[in-house]
KOLROKOL-326794 format. One record per residue (C-alpha): residue number from 1; residue in three letters; y negated, z negated, x negated. Coordinates in nm, 3 decimals, always signed. Layout:
# KOLROKOL-326794
<drenvo NUM ala <Y Z X>>
...
END
This chain:
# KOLROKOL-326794
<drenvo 1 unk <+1.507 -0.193 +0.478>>
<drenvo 2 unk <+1.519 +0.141 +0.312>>
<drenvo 3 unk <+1.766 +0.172 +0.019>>
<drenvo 4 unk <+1.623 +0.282 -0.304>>
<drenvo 5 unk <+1.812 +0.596 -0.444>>
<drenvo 6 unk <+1.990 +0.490 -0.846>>
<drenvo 7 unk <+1.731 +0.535 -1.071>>
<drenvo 8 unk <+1.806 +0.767 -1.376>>
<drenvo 9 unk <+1.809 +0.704 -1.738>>
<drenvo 10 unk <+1.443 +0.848 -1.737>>
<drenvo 11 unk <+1.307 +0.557 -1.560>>
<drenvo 12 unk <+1.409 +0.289 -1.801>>
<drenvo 13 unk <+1.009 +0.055 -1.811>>
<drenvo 14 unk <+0.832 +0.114 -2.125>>
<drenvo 15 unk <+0.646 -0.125 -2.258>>
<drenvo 16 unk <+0.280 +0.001 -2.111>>
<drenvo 17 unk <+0.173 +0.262 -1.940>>
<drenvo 18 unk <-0.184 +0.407 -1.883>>
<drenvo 19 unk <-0.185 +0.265 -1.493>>
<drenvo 20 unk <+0.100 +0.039 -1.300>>
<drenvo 21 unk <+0.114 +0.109 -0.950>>
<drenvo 22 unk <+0.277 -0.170 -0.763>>
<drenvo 23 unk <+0.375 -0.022 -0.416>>
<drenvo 24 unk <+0.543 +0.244 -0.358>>
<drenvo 25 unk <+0.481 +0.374 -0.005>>
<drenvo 26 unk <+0.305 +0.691 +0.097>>
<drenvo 27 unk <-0.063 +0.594 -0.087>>
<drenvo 28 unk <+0.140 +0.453 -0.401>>
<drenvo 29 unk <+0.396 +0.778 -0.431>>
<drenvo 30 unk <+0.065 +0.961 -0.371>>
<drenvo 31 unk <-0.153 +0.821 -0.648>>
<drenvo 32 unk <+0.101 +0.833 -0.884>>
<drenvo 33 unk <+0.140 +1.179 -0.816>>
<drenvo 34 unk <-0.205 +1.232 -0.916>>
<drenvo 35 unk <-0.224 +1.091 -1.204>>
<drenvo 36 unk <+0.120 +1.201 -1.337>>
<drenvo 37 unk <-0.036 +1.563 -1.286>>
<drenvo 38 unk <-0.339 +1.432 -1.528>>
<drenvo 39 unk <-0.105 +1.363 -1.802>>
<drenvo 40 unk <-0.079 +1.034 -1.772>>
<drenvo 41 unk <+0.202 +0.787 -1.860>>
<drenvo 42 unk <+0.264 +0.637 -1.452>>
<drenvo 43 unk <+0.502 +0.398 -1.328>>
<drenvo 44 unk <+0.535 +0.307 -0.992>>
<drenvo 45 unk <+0.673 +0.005 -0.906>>
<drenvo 46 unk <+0.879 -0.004 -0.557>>
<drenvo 47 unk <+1.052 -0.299 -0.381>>
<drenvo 48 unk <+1.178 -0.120 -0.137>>
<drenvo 49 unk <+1.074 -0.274 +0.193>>
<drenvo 50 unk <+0.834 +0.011 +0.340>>
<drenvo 51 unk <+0.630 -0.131 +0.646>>
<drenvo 52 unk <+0.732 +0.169 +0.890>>
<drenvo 53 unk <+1.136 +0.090 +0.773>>
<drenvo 54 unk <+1.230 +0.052 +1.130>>
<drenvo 55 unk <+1.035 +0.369 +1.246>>
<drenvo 56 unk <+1.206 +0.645 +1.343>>
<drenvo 57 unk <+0.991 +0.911 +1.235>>
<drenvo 58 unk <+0.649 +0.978 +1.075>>
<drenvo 59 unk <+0.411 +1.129 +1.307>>
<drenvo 60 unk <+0.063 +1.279 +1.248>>
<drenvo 61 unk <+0.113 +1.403 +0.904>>
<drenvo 62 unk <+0.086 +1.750 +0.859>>
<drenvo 63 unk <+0.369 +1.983 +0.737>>
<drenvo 64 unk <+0.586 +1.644 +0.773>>
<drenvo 65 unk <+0.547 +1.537 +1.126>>
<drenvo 66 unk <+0.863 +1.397 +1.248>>
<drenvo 67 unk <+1.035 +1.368 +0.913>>
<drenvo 68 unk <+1.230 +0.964 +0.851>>
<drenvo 69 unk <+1.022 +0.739 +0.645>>
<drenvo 70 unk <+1.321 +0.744 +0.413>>
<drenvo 71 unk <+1.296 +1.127 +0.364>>
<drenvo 72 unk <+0.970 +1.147 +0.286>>
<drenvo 73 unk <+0.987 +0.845 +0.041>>
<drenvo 74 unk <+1.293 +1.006 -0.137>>
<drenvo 75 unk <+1.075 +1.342 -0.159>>
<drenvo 76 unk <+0.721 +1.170 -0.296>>
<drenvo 77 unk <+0.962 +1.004 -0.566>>
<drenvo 78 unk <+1.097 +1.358 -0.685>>
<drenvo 79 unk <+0.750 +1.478 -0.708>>
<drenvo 80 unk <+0.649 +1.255 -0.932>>
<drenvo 81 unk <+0.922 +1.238 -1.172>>
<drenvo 82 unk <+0.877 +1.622 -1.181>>
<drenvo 83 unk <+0.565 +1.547 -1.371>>
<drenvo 84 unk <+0.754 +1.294 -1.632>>
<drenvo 85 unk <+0.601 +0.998 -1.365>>
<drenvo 86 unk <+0.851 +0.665 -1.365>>
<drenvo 87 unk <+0.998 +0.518 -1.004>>
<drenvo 88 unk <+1.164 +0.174 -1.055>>
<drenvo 89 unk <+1.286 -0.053 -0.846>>
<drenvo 90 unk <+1.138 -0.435 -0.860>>
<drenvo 91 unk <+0.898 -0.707 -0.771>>
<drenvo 92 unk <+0.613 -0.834 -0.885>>
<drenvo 93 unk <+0.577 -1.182 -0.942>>
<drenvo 94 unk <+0.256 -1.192 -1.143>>
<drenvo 95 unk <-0.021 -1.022 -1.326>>
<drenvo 96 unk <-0.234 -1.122 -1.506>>
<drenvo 97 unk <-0.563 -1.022 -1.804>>
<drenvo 98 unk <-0.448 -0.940 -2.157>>
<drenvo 99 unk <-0.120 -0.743 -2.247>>
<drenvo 100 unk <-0.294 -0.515 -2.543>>
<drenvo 101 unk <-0.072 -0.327 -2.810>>
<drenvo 102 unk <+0.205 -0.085 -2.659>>
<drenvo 103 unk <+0.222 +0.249 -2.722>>
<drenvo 104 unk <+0.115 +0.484 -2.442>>
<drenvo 105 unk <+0.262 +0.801 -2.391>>
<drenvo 106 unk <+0.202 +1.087 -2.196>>
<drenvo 107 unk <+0.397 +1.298 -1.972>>
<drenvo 108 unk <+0.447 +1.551 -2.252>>
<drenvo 109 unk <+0.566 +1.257 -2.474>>
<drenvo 110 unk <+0.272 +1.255 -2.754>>
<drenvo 111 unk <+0.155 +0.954 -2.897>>
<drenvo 112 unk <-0.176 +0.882 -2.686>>
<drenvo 113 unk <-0.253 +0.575 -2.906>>
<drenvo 114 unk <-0.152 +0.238 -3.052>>
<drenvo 115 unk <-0.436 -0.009 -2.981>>
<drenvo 116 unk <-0.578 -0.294 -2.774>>
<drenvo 117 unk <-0.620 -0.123 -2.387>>
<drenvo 118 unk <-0.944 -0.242 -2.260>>
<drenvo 119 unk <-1.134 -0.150 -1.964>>
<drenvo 120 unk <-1.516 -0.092 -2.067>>
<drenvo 121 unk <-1.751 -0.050 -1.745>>
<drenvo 122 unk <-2.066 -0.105 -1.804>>
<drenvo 123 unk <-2.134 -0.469 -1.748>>
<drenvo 124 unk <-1.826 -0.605 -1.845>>
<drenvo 125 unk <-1.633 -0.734 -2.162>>
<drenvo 126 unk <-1.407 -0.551 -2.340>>
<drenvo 127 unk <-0.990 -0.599 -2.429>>
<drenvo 128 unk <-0.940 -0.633 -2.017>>
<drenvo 129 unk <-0.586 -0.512 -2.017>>
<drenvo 130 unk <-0.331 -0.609 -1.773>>
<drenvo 131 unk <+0.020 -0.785 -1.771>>
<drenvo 132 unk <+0.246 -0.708 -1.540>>
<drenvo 133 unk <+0.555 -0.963 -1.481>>
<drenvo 134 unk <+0.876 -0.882 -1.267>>
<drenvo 135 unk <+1.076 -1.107 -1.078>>
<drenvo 136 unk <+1.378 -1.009 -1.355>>
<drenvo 137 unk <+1.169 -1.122 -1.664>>
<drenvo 138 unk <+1.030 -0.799 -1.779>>
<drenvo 139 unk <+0.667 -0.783 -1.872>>
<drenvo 140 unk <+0.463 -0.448 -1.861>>
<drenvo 141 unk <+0.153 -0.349 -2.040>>
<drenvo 142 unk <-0.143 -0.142 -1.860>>
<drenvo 143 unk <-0.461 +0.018 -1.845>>
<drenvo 144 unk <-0.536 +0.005 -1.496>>
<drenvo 145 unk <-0.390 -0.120 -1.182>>
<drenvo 146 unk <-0.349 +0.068 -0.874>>
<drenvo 147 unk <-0.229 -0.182 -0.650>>
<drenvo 148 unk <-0.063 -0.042 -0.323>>
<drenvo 149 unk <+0.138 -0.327 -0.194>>
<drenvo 150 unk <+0.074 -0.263 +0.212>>
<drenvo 151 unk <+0.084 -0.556 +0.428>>
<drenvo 152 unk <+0.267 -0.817 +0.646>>
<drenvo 153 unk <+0.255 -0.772 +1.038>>
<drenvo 154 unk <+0.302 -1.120 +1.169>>
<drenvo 155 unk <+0.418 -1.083 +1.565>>
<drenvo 156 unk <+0.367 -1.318 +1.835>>
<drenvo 157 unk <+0.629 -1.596 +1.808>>
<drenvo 158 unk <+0.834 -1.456 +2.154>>
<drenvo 159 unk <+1.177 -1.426 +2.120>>
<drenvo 160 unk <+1.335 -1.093 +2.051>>
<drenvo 161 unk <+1.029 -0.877 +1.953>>
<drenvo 162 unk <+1.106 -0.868 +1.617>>
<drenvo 163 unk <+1.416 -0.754 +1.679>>
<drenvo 164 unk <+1.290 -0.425 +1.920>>
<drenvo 165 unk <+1.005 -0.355 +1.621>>
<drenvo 166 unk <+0.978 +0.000 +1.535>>
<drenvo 167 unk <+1.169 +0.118 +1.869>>
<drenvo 168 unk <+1.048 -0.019 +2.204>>
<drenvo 169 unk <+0.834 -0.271 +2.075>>
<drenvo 170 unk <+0.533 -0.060 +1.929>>
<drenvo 171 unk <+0.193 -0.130 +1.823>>
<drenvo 172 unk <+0.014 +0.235 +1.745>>
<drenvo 173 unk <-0.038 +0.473 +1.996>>
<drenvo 174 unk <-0.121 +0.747 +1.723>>
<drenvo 175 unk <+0.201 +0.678 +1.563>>
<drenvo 176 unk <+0.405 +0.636 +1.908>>
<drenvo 177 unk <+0.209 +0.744 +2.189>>
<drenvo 178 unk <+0.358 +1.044 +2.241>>
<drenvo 179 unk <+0.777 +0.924 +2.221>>
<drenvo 180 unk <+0.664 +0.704 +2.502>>
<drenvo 181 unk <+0.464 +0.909 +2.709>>
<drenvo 182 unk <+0.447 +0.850 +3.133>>
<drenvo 183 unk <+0.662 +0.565 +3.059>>
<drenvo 184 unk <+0.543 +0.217 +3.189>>
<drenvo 185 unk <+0.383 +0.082 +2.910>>
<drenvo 186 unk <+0.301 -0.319 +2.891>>
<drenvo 187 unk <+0.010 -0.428 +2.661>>
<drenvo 188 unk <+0.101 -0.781 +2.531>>
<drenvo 189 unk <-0.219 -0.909 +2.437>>
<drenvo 190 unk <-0.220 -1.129 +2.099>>
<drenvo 191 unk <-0.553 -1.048 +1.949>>
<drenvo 192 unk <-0.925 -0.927 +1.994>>
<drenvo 193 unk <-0.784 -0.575 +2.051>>
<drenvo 194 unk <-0.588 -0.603 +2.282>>
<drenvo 195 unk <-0.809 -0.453 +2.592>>
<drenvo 196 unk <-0.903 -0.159 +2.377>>
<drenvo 197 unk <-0.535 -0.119 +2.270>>
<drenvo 198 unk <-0.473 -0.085 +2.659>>
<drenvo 199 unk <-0.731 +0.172 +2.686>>
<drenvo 200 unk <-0.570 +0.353 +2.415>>
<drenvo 201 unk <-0.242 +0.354 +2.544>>
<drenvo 202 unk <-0.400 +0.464 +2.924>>
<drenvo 203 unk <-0.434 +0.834 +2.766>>
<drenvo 204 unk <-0.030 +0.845 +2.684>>
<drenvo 205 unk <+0.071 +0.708 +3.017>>
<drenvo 206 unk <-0.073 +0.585 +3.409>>
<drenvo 207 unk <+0.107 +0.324 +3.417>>
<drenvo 208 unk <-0.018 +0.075 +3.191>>
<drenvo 209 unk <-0.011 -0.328 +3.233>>
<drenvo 210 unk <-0.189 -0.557 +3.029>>
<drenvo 211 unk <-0.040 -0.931 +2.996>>
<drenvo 212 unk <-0.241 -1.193 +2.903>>
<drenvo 213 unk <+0.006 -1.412 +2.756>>
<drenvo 214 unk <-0.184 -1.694 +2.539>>
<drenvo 215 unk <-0.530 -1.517 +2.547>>
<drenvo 216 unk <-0.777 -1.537 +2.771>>
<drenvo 217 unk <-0.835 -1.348 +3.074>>
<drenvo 218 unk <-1.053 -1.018 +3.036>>
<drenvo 219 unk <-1.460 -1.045 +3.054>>
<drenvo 220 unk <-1.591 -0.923 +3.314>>
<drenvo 221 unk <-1.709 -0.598 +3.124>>
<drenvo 222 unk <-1.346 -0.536 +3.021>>
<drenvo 223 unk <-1.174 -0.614 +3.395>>
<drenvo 224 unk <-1.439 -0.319 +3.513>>
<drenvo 225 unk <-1.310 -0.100 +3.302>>
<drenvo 226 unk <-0.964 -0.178 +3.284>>
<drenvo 227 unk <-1.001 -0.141 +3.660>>
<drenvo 228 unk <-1.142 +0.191 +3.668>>
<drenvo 229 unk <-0.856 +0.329 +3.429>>
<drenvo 230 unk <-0.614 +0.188 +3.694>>
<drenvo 231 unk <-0.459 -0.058 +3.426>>
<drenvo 232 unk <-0.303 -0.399 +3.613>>
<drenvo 233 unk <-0.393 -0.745 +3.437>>
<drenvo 234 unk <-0.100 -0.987 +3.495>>
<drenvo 235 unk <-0.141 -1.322 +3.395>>
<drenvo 236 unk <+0.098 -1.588 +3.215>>
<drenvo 237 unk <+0.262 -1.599 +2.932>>
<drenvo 238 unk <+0.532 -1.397 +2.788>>
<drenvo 239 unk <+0.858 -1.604 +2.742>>
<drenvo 240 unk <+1.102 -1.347 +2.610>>
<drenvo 241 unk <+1.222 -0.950 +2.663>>
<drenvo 242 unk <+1.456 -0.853 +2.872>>
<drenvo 243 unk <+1.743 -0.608 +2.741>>
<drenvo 244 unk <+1.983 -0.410 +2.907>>
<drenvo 245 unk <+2.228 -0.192 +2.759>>
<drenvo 246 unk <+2.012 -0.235 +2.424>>
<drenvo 247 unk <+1.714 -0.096 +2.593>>
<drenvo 248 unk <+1.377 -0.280 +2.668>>
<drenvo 249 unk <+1.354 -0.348 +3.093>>
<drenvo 250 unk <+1.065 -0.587 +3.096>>
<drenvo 251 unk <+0.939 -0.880 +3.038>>
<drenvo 252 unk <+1.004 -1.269 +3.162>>
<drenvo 253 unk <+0.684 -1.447 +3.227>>
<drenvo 254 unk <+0.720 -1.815 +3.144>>
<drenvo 255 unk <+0.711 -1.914 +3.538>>
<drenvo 256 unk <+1.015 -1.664 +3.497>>
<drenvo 257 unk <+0.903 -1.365 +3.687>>
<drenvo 258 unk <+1.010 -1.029 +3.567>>
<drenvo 259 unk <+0.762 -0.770 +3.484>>
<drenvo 260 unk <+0.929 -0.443 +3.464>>
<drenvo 261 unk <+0.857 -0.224 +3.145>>
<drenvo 262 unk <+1.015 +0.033 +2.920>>
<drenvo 263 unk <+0.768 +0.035 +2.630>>
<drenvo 264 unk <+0.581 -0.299 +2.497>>
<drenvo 265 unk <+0.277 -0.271 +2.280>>
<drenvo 266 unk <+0.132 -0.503 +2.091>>
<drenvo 267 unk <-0.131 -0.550 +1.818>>
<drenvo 268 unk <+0.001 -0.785 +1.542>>
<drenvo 269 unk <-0.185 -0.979 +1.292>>
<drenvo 270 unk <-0.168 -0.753 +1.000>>
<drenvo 271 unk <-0.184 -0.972 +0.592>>
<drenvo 272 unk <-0.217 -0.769 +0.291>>
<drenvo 273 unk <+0.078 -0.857 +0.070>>
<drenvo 274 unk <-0.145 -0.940 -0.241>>
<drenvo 275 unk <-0.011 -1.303 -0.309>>
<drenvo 276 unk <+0.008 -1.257 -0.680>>
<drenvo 277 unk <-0.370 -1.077 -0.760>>
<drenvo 278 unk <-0.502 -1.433 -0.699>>
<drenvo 279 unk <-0.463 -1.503 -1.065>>
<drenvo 280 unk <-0.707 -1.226 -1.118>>
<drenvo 281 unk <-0.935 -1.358 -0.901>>
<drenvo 282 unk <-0.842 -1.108 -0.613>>
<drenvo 283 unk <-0.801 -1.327 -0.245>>
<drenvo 284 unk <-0.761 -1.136 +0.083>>
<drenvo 285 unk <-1.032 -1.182 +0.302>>
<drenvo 286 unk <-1.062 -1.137 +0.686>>
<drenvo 287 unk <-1.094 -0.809 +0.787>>
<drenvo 288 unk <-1.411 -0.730 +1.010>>
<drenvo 289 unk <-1.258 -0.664 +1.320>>
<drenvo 290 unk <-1.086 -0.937 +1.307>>
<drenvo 291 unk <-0.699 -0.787 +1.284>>
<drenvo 292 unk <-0.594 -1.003 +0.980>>
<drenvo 293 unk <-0.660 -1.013 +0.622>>
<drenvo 294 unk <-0.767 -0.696 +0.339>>
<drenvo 295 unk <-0.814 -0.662 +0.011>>
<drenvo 296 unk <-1.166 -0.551 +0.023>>
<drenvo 297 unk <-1.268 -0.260 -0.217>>
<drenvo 298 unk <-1.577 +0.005 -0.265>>
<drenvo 299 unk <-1.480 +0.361 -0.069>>
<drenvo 300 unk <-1.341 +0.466 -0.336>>
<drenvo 301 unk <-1.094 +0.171 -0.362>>
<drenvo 302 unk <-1.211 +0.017 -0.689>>
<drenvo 303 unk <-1.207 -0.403 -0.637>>
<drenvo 304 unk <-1.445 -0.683 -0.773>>
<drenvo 305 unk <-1.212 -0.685 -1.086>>
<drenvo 306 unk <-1.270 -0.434 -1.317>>
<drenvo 307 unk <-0.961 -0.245 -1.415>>
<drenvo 308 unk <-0.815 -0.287 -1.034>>
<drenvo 309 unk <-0.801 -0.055 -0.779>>
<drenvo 310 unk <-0.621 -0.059 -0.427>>
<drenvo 311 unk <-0.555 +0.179 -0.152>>
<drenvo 312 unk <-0.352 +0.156 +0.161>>
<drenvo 313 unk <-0.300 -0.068 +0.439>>
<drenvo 314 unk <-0.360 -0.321 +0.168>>
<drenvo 315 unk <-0.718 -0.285 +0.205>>
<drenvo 316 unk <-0.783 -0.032 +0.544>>
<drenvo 317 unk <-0.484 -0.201 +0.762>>
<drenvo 318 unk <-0.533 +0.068 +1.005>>
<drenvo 319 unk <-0.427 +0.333 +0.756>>
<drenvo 320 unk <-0.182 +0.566 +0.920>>
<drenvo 321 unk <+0.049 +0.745 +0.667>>
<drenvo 322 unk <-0.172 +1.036 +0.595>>
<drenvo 323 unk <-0.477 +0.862 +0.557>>
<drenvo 324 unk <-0.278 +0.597 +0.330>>
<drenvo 325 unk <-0.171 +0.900 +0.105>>
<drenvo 326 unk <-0.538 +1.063 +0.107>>
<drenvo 327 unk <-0.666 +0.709 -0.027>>
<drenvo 328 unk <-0.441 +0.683 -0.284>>
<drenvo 329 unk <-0.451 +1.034 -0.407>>
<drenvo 330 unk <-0.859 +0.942 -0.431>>
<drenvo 331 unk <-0.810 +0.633 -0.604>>
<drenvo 332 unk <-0.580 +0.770 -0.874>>
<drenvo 333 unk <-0.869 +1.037 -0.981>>
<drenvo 334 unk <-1.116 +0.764 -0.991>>
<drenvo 335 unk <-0.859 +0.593 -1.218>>
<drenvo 336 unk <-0.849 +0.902 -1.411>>
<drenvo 337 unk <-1.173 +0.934 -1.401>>
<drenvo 338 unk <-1.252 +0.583 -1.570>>
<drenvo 339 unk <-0.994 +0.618 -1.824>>
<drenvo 340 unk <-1.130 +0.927 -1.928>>
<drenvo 341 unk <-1.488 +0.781 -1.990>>
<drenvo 342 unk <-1.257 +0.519 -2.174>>
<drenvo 343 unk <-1.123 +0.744 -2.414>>
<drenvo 344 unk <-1.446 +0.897 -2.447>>
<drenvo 345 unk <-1.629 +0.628 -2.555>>
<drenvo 346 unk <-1.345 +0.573 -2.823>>
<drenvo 347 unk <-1.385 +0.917 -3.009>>
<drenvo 348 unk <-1.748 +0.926 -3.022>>
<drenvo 349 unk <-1.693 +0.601 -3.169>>
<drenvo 350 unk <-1.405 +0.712 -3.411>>
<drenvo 351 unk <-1.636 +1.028 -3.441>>
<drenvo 352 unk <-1.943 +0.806 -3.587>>
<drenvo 353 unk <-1.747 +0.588 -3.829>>
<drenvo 354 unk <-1.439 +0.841 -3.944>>
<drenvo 355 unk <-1.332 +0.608 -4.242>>
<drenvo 356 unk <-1.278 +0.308 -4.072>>
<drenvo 357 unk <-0.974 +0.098 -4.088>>
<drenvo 358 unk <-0.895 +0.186 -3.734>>
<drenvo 359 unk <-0.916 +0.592 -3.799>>
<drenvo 360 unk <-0.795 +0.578 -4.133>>
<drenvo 361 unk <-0.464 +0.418 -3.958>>
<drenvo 362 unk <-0.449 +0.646 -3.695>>
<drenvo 363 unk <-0.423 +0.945 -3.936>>
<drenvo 364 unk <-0.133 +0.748 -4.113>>
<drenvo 365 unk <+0.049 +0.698 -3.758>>
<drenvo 366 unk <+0.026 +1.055 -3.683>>
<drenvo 367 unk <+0.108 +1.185 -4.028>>
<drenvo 368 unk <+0.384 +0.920 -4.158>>
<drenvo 369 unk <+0.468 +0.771 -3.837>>
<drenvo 370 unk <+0.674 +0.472 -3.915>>
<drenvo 371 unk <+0.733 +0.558 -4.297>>
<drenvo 372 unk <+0.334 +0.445 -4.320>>
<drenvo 373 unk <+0.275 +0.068 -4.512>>
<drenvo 374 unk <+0.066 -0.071 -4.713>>
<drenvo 375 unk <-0.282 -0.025 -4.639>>
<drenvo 376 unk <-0.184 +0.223 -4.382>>
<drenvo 377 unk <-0.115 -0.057 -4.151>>
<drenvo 378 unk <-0.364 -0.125 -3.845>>
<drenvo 379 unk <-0.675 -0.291 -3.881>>
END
């Protein structure tokens, strides 16, 4: 687990923001980041338990590759509290519709407006806001959600894999394939993937085994090929890992033969963490190739409930960390994007009826601030 850095007086939680994020890995740091540079009031919310923790080293992202998945956390969370964006550490244990009132502020500190959030796309009600609850107690008020929360890989119940994760136990060939290059390579297979993970791997290395374990053996389509790519099928399943000298040697088949390998692969079942969105009506569902369970959303990450949008291996579990970021960079200008047809639609509306109760206080609030009473007060 990655230790989150003290957080400074500048990220005490307000009350509400314009968006929550509740994640905050590469696409979380990343939308926030976005949206802090659109003047908006931003708070990401991290719990500090990054999915690539136990990697060594990000690969594949430009300008960055090779830099520690703690580095390049610690850097995304200086970039956005360089644009008055909040960081703070904490979990989310519910959210749910309402939470209007607040004040919402923007990175240059000016009043935005003191009045029931509501999302307003076409179609649907109005006063949507959002509550956001903590596992301390504290409550937070927003616009919009970008929810970011990654996902769970659950690994095949054989004893000691979880313990090699992230080091000689691997699953990506992207993200690995080159620190274990020409080694011997064994493909545990655990899921529908698992010849085409082989295949993968075949371009890193020639010496590439694929073990069965619990699944069944290869079609006849797939043993061709695997054939002609000179990758051996072994049969039986895996019982445990051999170490020597902390260093994966190979694997014990349950009959107990040894199968000698330095690098094991395997594709896990991969769960969006989104356990507390059910409330809202958002369930994971099971991904289409069959790898676990997404949050499914439009491409541009916006879910079936208005006001929510997600981006990340929550919703594409393949996501490496650059595509992650990309996604929720994009997400956070469609959020901007909506909020800005939101306040829109509010000043024509103030425009059309200037002496209303509602404008009428407004000018009080930004012309007596809190010395304002009476008949000043909000409609």
């Amino acid at each position: 687990m990655v230790a989150v850095e003290v957080v400074s007086v500048t990220d005490q939680l307000r009350d509400g923001y314009d968006v929550v994020v509740v994640g905050g890995g590469a696409a979380g740091l990343s939308g926030a980041l976005m949206l802090a540079r659109a003047r908006r009031s931003v708070v990401v919310i991290d719990a500090g338990a990054p999915r690539n923790a136990p990697a060594a080293a990000v690969h594949g992202l430009l300008g960055q590759d090779g830099i520690r998945p703690a580095e390049l956390l610690k850097r995304g969370r200086a970039e956005v509290r360089r644009y008055g964006g909040h960081v703070v550490p904490g979990e989310v244990r519910a959210v749910t519709r309402g939470g209007d009132g607040g004040v919402a502020r923007g990175s240059d500190g000016v009043v935005a407006r003191e009045e029931k959030w509501a999302v307003t796309r076409e179609g649907h009600g109005e006063d949507i806001g959002f509550a956001v609850e903590l596992a301390d107690g504290r409550t937070i008020r927003a616009r919009r959600l970008l929810m970011v929360t990654g996902l769970v890989d659950e690994l095949p119940d054989v004893p000691g894999l979880r313990e090699r994760w992230g080091r000689d136990v691997v699953h990506c060939p992207y993200c690995h394939g080159w620190e274990v290059r020409d080694q011997a390579i064994g493909v545990l297979a655990s899921g529908p993937m698992a010849v085409h993970q082989a295949l993968l791997f075949r371009q890193w290395s020639a010496d590439v085994t694929l073990l069965s374990h619990t699944m069944a053996p290869p079609t006849d389509q797939e043993a061709e090929q695997l054939a002609a790519r000179g990758i051996r099928v072994v049969g039986g399943e895996v019982a445990s890992l051999e170490i020597v000298e902390d260093r994966l040697v190979g694997v014990r088949l349950s009959d107990g033969t040894l199968v000698s390998r330095q690098v094991l692969a395997v594709g896990p079942r991969m769960v969006a963490r989104a356990d507390f969105l059910t409330e809202l009506g958002l369930r994971p569902a099971e991904h289409p190739g069959g790898v676990g369970e997404h949050i499914p959303a439009d491409a541009a990450g916006r879910t079936q409930v208005p006001g929510v949008w997600v981006a990340g291996n929550v919703t594409d579990l393949t996501a490496q960390v650059g595509t992650a970021a990309a996604a929720g960079a994009a997400a956070a200008a469609q959020i901007n994007a909506d909020l800005v047809a939101e306040d829109t639609r509010q000043a024509v509306t103030a425009w059309r009826t200037p002496f209303s109760a509602k404008s009428e206080a407004r000018v009080a609030e930004l012309v007596l601030g809190d010395r304002r009473h009476g008949l000043w007060t909000m409609a």
